[in-house]
N, C-alpha and C positions, 0 to 999 in steps of 0.2 A: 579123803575129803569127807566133812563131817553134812548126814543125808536131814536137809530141814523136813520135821514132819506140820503133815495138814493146818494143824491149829498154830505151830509158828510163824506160819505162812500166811493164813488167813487173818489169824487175831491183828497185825499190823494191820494189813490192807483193813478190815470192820472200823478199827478205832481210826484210821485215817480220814476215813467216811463220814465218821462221827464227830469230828474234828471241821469236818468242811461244812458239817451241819450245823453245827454249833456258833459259825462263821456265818453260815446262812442267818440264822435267826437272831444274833446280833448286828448284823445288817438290818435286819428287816425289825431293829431295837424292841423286839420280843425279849431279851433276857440284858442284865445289865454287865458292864466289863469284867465283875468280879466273878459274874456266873462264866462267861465265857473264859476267862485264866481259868478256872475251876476248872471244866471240862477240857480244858488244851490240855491240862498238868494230867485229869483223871487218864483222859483217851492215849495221851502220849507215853505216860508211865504202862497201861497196861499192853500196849503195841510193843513196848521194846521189853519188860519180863516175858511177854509170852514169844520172841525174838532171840535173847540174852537169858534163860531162865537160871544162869548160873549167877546169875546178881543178887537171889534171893537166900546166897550163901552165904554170903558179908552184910547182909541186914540185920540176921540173930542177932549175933553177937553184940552189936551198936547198940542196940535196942532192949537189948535183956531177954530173949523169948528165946524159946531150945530150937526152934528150927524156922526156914522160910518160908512155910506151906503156914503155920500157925501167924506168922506178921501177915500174910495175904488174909488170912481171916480177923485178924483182930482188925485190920486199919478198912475193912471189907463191913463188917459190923461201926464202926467209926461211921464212916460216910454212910451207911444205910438210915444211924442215926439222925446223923446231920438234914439228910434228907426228908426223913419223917418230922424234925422239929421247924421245917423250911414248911413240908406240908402243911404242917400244923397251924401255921404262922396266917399262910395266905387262906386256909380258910376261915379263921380266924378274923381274917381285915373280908376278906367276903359277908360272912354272916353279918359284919358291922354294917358295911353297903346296902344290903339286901333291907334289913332293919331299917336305915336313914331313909330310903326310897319307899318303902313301905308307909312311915310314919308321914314322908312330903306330900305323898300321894293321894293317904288319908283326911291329911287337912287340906287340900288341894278341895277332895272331893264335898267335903262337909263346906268347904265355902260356898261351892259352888251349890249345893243344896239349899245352903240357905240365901243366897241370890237370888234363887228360883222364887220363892216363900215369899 
């Protein structure tokens, strides 16, 4: 019988967690269905490689890359990507907010300045 070690063991149960979380906050329509498939696909895929770690031996080759350890890193820098041009996005449409409220504010406030007068 082959002995499952710690992080086989754990990594599923973490991403499962993270998976009900992700459920959570799509309930509670914090993230939109595309984020939430995103995070089922992320959390699921990484629960069964670190489960099944012998899967990462038939992805080289499909893929073009010399081993499985280097596809976890390259598609690992992908999605860190993806995430920082997501960040990048929403603060982005923030700064824009912050700016329109600032400027409604301002003429809000000068009206009422000159009301007073």
């Amino acid at each position: 019988m082959e002995q499952i070690s710690l992080v086989a063991l754990l990594t599923p149960i973490f991403s499962l967690l993270m998976i009900v979380r992700a459920v959570t906050l799509f309930s509670k329509r914090k993230q939109t269905w595309r984020e939430l498939l995103l995070w089922i696909v992320l959390w699921a895929g990484i629960g069964f490689v670190a489960f099944y770690p012998a899967v990462l031996d038939y992805l080289p080759p499909m893929i073009g890359i010399k081993s499985g350890v280097n596809v976890l890193i390259f598609f690992g820098f992908v999605l860190l990507f993806y995430a920082f041009f997501r960040l990048f996005i929403k603060v982005e449409e923030l700064e824009e907010k912050i700016v329109k409220m600032n400027r409604e504010r301002a003429i809000e406030k000068a009206k009422r300045k000159t009301d007073s007068e």
